[in-house]
Each structure stands twice: as C-alpha cells, then as structure tokens.
N, C-alpha and C positions, 0 to 999 in steps of 0.2 A: 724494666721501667714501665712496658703498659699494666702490666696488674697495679701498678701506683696509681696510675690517673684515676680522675675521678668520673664515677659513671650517672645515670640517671637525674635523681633530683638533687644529689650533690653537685652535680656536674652543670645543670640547669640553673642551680643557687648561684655558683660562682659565675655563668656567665653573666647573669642578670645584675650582679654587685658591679659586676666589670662595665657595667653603663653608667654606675654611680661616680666611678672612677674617670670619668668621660671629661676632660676638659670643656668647662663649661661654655656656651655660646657667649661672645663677646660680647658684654654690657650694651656695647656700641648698638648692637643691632637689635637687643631689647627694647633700646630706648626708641632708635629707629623705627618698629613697630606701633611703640606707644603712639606714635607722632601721624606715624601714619591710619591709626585708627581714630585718631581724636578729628570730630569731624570742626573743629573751630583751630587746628593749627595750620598751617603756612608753611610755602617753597620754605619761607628764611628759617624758619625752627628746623624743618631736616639739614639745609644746609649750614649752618652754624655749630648742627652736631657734628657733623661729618669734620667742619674744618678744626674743633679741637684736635683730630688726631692728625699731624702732617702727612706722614707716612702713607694714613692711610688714604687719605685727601687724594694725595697723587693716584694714586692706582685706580681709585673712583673717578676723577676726572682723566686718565688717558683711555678708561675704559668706555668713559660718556663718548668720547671721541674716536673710538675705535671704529671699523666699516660698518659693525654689526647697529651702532646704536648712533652713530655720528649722522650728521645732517648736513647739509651744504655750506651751512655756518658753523664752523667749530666753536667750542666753548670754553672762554678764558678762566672759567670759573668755578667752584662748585654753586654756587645762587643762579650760573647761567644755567647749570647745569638742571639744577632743581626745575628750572621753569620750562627749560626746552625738555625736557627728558618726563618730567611729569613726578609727583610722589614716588608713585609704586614704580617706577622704571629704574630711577634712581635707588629704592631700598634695594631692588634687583642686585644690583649692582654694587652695593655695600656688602647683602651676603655672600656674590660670588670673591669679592676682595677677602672678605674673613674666612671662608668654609677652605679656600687654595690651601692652606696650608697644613688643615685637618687630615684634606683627601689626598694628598702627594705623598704617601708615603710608600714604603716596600711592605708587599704583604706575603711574606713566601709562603706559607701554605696554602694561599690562592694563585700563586708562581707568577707576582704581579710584582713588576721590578717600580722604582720610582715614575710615579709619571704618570703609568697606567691607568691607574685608577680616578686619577683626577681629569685626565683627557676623554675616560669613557665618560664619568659622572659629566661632563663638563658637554659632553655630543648629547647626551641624552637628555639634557636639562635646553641645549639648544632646540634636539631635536621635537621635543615637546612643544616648547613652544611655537613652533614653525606648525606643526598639528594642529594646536589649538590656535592660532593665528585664521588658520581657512577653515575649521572648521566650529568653533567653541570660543568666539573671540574674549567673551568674558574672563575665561578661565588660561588666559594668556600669562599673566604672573605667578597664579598658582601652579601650571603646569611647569614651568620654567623651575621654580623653587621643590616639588617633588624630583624631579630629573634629578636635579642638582643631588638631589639628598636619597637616590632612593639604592643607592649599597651601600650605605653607612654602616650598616649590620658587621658589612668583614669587617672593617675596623674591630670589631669587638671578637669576635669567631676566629678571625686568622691566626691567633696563639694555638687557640686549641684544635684546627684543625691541622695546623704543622705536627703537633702532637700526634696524632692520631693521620697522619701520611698511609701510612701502609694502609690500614683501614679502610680510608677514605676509598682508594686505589680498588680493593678487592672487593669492595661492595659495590663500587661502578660496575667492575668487570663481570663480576657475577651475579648481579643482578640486573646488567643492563638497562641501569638506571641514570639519570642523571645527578650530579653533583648536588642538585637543589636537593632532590631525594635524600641523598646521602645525609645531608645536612641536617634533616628531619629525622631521619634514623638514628642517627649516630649521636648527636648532641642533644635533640631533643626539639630544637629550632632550626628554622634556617634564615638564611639572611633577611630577607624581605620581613620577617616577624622582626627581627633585633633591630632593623633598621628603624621599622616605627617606633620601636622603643626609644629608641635615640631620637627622635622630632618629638617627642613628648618630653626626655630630660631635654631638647634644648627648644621647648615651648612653641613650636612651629603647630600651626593650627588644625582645628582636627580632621577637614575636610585632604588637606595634605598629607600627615598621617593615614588619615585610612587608604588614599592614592598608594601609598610606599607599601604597605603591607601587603595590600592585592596585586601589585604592579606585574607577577607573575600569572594570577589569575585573575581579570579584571571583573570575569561575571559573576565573581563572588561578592563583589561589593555596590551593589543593587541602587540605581537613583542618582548616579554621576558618573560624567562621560571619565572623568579625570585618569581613573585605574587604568581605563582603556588608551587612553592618550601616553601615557608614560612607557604602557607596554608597547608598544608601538613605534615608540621612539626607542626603545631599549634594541628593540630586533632592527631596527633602522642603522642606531650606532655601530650593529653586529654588522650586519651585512656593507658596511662603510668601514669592515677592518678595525673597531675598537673591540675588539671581544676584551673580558676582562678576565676569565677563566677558560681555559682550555677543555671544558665541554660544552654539551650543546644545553639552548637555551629553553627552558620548560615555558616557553609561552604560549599564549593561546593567538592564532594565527588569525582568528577569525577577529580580531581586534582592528584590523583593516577593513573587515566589511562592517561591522560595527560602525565604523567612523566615515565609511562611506571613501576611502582611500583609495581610486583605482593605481591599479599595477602603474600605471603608465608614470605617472607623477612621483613615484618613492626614488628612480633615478637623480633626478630634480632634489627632493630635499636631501639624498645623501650629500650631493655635491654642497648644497649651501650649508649642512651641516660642519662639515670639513673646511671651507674657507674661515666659518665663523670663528670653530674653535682655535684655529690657525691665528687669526687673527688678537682672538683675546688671551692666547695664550702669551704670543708675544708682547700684547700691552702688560701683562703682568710682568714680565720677565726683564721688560727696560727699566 
C-alpha cells in the first residue's frame, strides 16, 4: 500500500483540494462580520441575526452568561446580550458556538481521541486572550479568534498522516526531530501552513491568518505582537496538560520574554485558562 500513496507535488495537490472540500464557514458568522465592520450598524442588527437561528441563540446567550463572560447581572437576552457584552465580544462568541463542532472531532493520526482537540484549540484561544488582555489589550479578539483556529491544519493532514504512521514514527526516531518537522518533510506542509489556508477558505482576516501560520515561529512574522501571543498561549495550553500530539512542541520559548511574561504569573493563567474552558465547555454541552 505505501508505494500507492501519493508523494511530492501530487500529494501536496490533494492536500490543498482537501481545503476546497472544507465545510464552509457558516453564513451566520459571514454575515456577523459584515455587521460588525460596517461602522453605521447596531447591538440590534447583530442581535436579530443571531436570533433567527434558535439553536444557535441559546448556546450564544448561555455562553454570554457563562463565568468567563457573565456579569453581576445576567442576561435574558440576545439584544442584552449585544449591549452588555459589546459587538466584538458577542461575534466572539457566535464563532466559538459555530467553530465546536468543526474542532471536536477524532483525529487518529494525530492519536486525538474526540474532544481533544477542541478543548486544546478552545485553552489556547482562551489562553491568548488572557495574554493579550495584560498585555496588547487591542488585539484581545483577534487573539482570542487565532487561538481558536490555529490547528485547523490537522483537520486537513490527519488522513494523510494515518497513512503514512510508520513514517511519521521513523523519521521522529531518527531524526530526532519533531512531529512539526516530520510534517514538512513528509507531506510537504505542516500544520500551521494548512491551518492559514483554512482562515483564508473561511475569510478570517489577514492579520489572524498570518498569527496561525507563524504561531510556531512567531519571529518570522515581523510588526505584530499576535504570532507571539498565540505561541505562547499554545505552550501555556501544553503545560496546563492539553497537549494535542504526543510530541514536543517546536516553539520558540523566547516568546515570553518578548511579551514581557515573568515566570511568576504563567501559574496564574494556567489555572484561569482551565476553569474558563471548563466552564464554556460545559455551557456548550447543556
């Protein structure tokens, strides 16, 4: 069977079709966007979008009221919601409602059972924001939304690296390399490449994208804190027990002093990284 597979730029064509094949981001949160860049629309146009869809109404407003985002005064509404929560807080929270069900899946050639991957994606996308919170307050939604999205790649890679198991395995071992390596080697990409590819087919913008592509290497991507904020959060997730692949993580360490992150403080956000996810996982789940 492996002299079948397909190698080089054959192998590089198909995985690149296979982002074509990508179920596409839900209308909902297109339009969401729209709404939120038009600088003459209003609370009541995002929330009127939100409440055609019921389903999804609910899970955005248990989510408004969850510990992570809830206020002293809870909110009966999606329109409360819009106003106590703000535009962008609330789209926040429409993509983390839509993106759940994309990221919850089983990926076995990354040996990520259900769950996995949605609960790292889901630390990381916290843990970002809690980063750019103290330090980059701007870039507090945008960080929040690369987190989110930035191993969307396996989705696309996990067929073909099941394929290609043994492989993967003997070129770790003997090359004493990591799995990101391997992934460059062997396929031609690795994740953090496929993953941008994927916020580009689902139109997430470009300062986020190029976040998800360097998220490994943050000082590759020159003139924004953001690369450095996700990697960051990503080693954050690791060492808070979401690892998402059972090797080690190709980041660049010096992304803490970059961000000006003493030691002392990363205890502190693992912990509130873990209650959050705790938290919103369980509002999704009621």
């Amino acid at each position: 069977m492996t002299d079948e597979l397909l190698k080089g730029k054959s192998l590089q064509k198909a995985i690149l079709q296979d982002i074509d094949g990508l179920p596409p981001m839900p209308s909902i949160v297109e339009k969401a966007r729209r709404i939120m860049d038009d600088p003459d629309s209003s609370f009541k146009d995002l929330a009127n979008l939100i409440e055609k869809d019921q389903s999804l109404a609910m899970k955005v407003l248990r989510l408004s009221n969850s510990a992570y985002y809830g206020r002293l005064q809870k909110t009966a509404s999606i329109q409360d919601a819009a106003v106590v929560l703000g535009l962008k807080a609330l789209g926040e929270l429409l993509t983390v409602a839509c993106l759940a069900k994309h990221l919850d899946q089983t990926l076995k050639g990354y040996n990520l059972s259900a769950g996995a991957m949605w609960r790292h994606s889901l630390s990381v996308a916290v843990g970002s924001r809690i980063v750019a919170t103290r330090k980059y307050p701007n870039l507090m939604n945008e960080a929040f939304s690369a987190g989110l999205i930035h191993d969307a790649g396996k989705l696309i890679l996990d067929k073909y690296i099941l394929e290609r198991k043994a492989a993967f395995h003997a070129f770790v071992e003997a090359q004493d390399q990591t799995f990101l390596a391997a992934e460059k080697a062997i396929l031609g990409f690795d994740h953090a490449e496929i993953a941008a590819r994927v916020c580009e087919a689902w139109s997430f913008p470009k300062q986020i994208t190029a976040a998800v592509k360097y998220h490994h290497r943050p000082s590759r991507f020159r003139g924004s804190a953001l690369a450095f904020i996700v990697c960051s959060a990503d080693q954050i997730a690791i060492w808070g027990g979401m690892q998402t692949d059972g090797v080690s993580l190709e980041s660049e360490i010096k992304s803490f002093d970059n961000l000006d992150i003493p030691v002392e403080e990363i205890g502190p956000i693992i912990d509130e990284v873990s209650e959050t996810v705790n938290d919103i996982s369980k509002q999704l789940a009621a």
